[in-house]
Backbone bond lengths (Angstrom), bond angles and torsions (degrees), N, CA, C in turn:
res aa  C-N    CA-C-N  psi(-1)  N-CA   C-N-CA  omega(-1)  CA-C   N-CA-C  phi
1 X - - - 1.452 - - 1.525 108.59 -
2 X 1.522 107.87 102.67 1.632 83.48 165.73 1.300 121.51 -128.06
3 X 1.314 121.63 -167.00 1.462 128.96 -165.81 0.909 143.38 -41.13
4 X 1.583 150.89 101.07 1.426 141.65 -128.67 1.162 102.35 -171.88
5 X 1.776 112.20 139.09 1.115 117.85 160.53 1.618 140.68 -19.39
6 X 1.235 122.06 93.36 1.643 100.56 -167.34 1.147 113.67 128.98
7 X 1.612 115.20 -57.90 1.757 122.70 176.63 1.002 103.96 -63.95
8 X 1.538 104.00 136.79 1.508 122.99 170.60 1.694 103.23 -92.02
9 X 1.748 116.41 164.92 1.134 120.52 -174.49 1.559 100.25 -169.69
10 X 1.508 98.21 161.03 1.829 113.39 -177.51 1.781 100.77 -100.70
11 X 1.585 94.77 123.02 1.381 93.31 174.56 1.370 117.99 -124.88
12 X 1.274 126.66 -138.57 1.504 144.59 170.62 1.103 131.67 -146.40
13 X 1.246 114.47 109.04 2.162 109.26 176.73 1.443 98.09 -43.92
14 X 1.254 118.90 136.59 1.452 124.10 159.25 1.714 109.27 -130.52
15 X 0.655 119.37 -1.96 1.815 138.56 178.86 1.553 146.35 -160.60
16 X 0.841 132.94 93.04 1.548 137.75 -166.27 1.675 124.08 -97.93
17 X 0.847 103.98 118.71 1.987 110.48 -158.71 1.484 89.31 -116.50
18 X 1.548 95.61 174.83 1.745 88.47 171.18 1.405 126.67 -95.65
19 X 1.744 106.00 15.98 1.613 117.71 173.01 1.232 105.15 -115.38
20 X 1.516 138.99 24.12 1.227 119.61 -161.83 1.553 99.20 154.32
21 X 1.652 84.70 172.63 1.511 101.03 -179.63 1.782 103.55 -136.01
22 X 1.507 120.88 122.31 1.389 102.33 171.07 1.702 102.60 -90.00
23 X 1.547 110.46 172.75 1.376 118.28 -148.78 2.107 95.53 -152.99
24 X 1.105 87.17 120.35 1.876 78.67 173.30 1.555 114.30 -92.49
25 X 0.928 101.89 151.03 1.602 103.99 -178.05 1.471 106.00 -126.79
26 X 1.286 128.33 -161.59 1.489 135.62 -169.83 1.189 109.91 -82.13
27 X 1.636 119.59 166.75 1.455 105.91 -160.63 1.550 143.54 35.19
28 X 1.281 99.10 62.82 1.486 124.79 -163.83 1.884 100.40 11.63
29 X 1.199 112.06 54.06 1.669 105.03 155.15 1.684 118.72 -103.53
30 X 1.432 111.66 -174.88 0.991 83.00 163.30 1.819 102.57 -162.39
31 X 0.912 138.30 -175.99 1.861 125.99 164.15 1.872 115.43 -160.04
32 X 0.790 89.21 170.04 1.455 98.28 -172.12 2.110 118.25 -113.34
33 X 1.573 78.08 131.84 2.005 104.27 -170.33 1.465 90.75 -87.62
34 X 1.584 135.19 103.53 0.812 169.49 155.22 1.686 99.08 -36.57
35 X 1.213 123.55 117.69 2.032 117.44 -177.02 1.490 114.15 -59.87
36 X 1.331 103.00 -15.73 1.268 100.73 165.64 1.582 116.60 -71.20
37 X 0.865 145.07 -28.31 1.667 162.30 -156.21 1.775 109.45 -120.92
38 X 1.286 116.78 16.80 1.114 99.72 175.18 1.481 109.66 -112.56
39 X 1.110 118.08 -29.03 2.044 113.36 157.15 1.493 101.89 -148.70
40 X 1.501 94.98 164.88 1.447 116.32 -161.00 1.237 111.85 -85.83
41 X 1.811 98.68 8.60 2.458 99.28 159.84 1.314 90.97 -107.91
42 X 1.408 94.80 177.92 1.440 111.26 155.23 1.364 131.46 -45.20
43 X 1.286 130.60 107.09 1.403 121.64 179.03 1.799 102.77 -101.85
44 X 1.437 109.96 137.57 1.379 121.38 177.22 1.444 127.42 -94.63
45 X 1.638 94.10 -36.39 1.693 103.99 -175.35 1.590 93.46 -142.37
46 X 1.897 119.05 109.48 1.403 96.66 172.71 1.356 137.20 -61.05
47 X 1.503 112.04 6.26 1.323 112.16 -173.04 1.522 102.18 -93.60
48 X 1.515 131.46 22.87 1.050 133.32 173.37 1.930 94.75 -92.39
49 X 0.824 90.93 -48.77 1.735 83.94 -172.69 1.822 112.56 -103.07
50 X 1.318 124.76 -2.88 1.379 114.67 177.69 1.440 89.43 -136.71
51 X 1.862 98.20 159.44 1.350 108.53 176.63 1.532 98.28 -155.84
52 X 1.363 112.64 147.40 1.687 129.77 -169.35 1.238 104.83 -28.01
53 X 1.358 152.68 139.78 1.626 138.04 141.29 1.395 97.03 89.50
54 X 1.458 146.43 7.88 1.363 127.95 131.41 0.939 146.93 -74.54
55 X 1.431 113.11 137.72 1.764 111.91 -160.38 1.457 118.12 -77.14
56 X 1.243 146.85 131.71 1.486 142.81 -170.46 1.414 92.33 -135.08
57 X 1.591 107.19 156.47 1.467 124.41 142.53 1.545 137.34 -64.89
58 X 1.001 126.91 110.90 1.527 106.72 -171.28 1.696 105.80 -120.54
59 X 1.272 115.26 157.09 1.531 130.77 165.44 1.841 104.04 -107.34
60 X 1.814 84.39 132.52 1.813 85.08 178.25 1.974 94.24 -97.86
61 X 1.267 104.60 125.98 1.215 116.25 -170.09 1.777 91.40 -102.62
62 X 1.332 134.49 -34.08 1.550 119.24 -176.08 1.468 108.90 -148.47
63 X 1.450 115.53 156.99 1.490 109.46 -175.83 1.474 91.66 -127.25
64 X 1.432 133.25 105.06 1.336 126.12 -174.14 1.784 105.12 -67.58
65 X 1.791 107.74 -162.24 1.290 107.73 -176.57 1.098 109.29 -82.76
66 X 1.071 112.50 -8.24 1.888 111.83 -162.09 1.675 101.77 -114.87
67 X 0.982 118.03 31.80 1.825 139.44 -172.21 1.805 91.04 54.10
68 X 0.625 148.17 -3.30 1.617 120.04 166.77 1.231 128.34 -42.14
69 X 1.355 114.72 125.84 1.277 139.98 -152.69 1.689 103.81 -102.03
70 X 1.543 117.77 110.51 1.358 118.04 178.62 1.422 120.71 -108.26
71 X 1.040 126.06 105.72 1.493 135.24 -160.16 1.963 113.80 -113.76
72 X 1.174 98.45 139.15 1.282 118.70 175.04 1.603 123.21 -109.84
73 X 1.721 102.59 140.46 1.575 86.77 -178.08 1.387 107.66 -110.96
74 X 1.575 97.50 -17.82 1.923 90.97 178.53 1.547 105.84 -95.80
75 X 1.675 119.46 -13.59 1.788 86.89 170.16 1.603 125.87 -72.56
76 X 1.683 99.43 -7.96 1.077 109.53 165.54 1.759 139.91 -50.61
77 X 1.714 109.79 -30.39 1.151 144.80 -173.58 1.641 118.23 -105.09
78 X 1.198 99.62 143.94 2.041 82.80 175.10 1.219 119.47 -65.70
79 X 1.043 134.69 158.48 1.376 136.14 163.28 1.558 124.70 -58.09
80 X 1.297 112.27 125.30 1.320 100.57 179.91 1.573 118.66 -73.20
81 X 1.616 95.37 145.26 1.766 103.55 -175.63 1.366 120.33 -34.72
82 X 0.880 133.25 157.57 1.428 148.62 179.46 1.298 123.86 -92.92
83 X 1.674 143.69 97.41 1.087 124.28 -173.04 0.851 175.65 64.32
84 X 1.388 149.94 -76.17 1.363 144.70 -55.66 1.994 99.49 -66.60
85 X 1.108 103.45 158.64 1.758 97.24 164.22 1.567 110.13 -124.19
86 X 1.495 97.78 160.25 1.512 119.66 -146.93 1.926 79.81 -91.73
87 X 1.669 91.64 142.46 1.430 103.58 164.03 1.184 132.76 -43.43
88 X 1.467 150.78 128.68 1.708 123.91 168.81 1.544 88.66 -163.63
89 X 1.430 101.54 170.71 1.424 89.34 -170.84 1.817 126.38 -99.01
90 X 0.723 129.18 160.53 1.496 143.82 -127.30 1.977 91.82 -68.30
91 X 1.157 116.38 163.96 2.015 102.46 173.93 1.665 102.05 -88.80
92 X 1.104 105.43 141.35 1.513 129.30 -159.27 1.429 122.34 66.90
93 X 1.385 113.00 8.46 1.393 111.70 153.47 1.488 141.01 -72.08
94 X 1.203 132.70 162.64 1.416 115.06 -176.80 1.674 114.32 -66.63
95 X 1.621 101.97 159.17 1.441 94.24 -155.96 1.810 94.19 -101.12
96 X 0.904 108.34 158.30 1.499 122.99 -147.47 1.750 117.08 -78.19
97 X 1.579 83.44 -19.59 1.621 107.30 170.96 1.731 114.79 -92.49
98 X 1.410 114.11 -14.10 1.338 106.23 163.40 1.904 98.36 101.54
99 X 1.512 109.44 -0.95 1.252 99.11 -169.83 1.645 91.29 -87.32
100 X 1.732 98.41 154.01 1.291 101.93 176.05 1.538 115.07 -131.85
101 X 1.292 118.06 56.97 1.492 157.08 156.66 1.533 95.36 -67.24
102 X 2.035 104.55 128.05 1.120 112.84 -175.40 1.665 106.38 -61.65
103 X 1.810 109.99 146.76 1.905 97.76 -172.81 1.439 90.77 -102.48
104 X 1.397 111.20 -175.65 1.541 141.97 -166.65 1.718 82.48 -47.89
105 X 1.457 115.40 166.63 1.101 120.07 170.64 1.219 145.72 64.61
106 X 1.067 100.90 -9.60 1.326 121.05 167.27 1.721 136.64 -125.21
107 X 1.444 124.44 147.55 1.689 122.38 175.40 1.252 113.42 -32.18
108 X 1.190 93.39 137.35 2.015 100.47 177.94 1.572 91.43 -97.97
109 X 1.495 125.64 -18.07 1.726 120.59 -150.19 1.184 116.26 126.76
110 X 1.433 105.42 161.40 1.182 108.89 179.48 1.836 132.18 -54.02
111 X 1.382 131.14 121.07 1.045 138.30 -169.62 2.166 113.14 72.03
112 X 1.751 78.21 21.67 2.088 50.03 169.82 1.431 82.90 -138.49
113 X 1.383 113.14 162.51 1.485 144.01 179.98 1.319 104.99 -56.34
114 X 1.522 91.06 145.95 1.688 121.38 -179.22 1.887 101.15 -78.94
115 X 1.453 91.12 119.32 1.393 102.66 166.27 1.567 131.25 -80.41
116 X 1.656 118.87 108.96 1.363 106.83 -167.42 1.284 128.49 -79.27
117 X 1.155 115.86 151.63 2.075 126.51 -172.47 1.417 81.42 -53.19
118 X 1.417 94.71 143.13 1.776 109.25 161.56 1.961 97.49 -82.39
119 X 1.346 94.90 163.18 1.341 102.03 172.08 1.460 115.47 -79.04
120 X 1.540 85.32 151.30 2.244 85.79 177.46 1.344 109.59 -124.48
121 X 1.077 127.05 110.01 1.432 139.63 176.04 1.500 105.16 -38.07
122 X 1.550 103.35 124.80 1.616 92.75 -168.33 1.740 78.07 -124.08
123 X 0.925 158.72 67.20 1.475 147.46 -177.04 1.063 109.19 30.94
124 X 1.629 129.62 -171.79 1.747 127.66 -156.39 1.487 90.89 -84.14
125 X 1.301 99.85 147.08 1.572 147.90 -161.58 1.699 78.59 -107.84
126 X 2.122 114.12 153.50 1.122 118.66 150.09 1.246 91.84 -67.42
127 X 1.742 108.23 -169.25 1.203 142.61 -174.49 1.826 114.96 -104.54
128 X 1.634 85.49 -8.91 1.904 102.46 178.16 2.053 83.40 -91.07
129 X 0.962 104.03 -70.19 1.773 107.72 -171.50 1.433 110.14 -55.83
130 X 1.323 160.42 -23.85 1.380 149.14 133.92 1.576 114.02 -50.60
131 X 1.191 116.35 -40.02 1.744 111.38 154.81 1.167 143.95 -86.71
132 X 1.463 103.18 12.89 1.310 125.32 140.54 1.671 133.93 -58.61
133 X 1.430 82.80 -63.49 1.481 117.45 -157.94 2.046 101.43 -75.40
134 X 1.573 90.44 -34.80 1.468 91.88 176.87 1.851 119.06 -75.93
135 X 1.216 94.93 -43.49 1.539 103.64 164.12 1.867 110.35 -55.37
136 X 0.981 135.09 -64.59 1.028 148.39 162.51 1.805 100.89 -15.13
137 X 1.558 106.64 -77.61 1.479 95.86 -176.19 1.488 114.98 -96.44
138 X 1.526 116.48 42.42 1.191 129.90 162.25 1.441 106.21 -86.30
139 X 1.586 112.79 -59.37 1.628 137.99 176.56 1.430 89.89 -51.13
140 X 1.122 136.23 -63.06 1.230 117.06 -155.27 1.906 109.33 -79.24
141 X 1.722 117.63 -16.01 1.209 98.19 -178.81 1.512 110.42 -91.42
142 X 1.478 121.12 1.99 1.360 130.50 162.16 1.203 112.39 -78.22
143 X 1.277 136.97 -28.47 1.378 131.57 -145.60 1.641 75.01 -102.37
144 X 1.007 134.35 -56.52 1.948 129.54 176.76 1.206 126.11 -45.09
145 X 1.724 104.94 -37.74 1.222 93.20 -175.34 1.781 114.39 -94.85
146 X 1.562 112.06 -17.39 1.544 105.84 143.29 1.342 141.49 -33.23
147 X 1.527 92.19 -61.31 1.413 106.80 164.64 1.578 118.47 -47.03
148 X 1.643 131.42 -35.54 1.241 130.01 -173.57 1.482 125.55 -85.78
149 X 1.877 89.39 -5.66 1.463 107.41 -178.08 1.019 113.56 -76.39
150 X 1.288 111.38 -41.72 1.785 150.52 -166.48 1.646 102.31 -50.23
151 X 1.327 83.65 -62.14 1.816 98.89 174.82 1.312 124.27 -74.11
152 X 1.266 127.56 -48.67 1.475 118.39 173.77 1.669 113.66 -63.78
153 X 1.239 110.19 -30.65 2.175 112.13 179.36 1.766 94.67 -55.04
154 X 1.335 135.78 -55.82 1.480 140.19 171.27 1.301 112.14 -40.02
155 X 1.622 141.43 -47.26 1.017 143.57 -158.09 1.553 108.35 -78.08
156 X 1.090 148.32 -41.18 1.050 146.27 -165.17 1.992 132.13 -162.12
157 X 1.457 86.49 -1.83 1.427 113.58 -176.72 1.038 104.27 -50.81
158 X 1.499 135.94 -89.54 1.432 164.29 -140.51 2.004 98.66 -93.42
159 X 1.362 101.52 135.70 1.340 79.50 165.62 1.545 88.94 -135.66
C-alpha cells in the first residue's frame, strides 16, 4: 500500500521550521504539515503545538511533481464543534431596540454614502473564499478611492 492522496498514516516530527513541521512516514519517506494545516485555530509558533520525535496522525492532502509530500494534521482529526450562536435578529431586520436609524447596508438618502454590512462570523472560511472575499473588497476600496481622485483633480486643480 503506498502513499496517496487521502490515506491517513502515523508518523513522527522530525523537523520544525517556522512554516511547518516535516513528519516521516513509512518507507523511509517523508513530507511536510504546512502551519497552516496543523490545527483548526490560528497557530503562531509551531513549537506551541509540535515537538521533535512526537508521534501525530497525518492526512496526505497533495503529491506535488517533484514527489513532495503535503500532509495535514487537522484533516486528519474531526473538526472541532461549532459554536452554538446567540439569537439576534436577522441583517435588515428590525432592530431589537425599536430604533429606526438607517442599518448597515443600506441608503442613508440622497447624496450620502452607502453604509457597509458589518461582517458575520460564519466559522472557517476556505482559503479560496477569504481570497475571494478579500480581493473583492480590495477592488472595491480602489475602485472608491479612484473615484475620489476623479473628483477632487475637477475641483480646483486646473485653473
Amino acid at each position: 500500500m503506498g502513499i496517496e492522496v487521502g490515506s491517513i498514516w502515523d508518523g513522527k516530527v522530525t523537523g520544525i521550521t517556522k512554516f511547518g513541521a516535516f513528519v516521516s512516514l513509512p518507507g523511509n519517506r517523508s513530507g511536510l504539515v504546512h502551519i497552516s494545516e496543523i490545527a483548526y485555530s490560528y497557530v503562531n509558533d509551531v513549537h506551541d503545538l509540535l515537538a521533535e520525535g512526537q508521534e501525530v496522525k497525518v492526512k496526505v492532502i497533495g503529491i506535488d511533481d517533484n514527489n513532495r509530500i503535503n500532509l495535514s494534521i487537522k484533516q486528519a482529526l474531526p473538526p472541532p464543534p461549532r459554536s452554538e450562536r446567540r439569537p439576534g435578529p436577522r441583517p435588515g431586520g428590525p432592530r431589537p431596540d425599536g430604533d429606526r436609524r438607517p442599518q448597515a447596508g443600506h441608503r442613508t438618502g440622497p447624496g450620502r454614502g452607502f453604509v457597509p454590512e458589518p461582517a458575520q462570523p460564519r466559522g472557517p472560511a476556505s482559503f479560496e473564499d477569504q481570497l475571494k472575499q478579500f480581493m473583492a473588497s480590495s477592488d472595491s476600496k480602489l475602485s472608491e478611492l479612484h473615484m475620489n481622485e476623479k473628483r477632487g483633480s475637477r475641483r480646483g486643480g486646473r485653473k
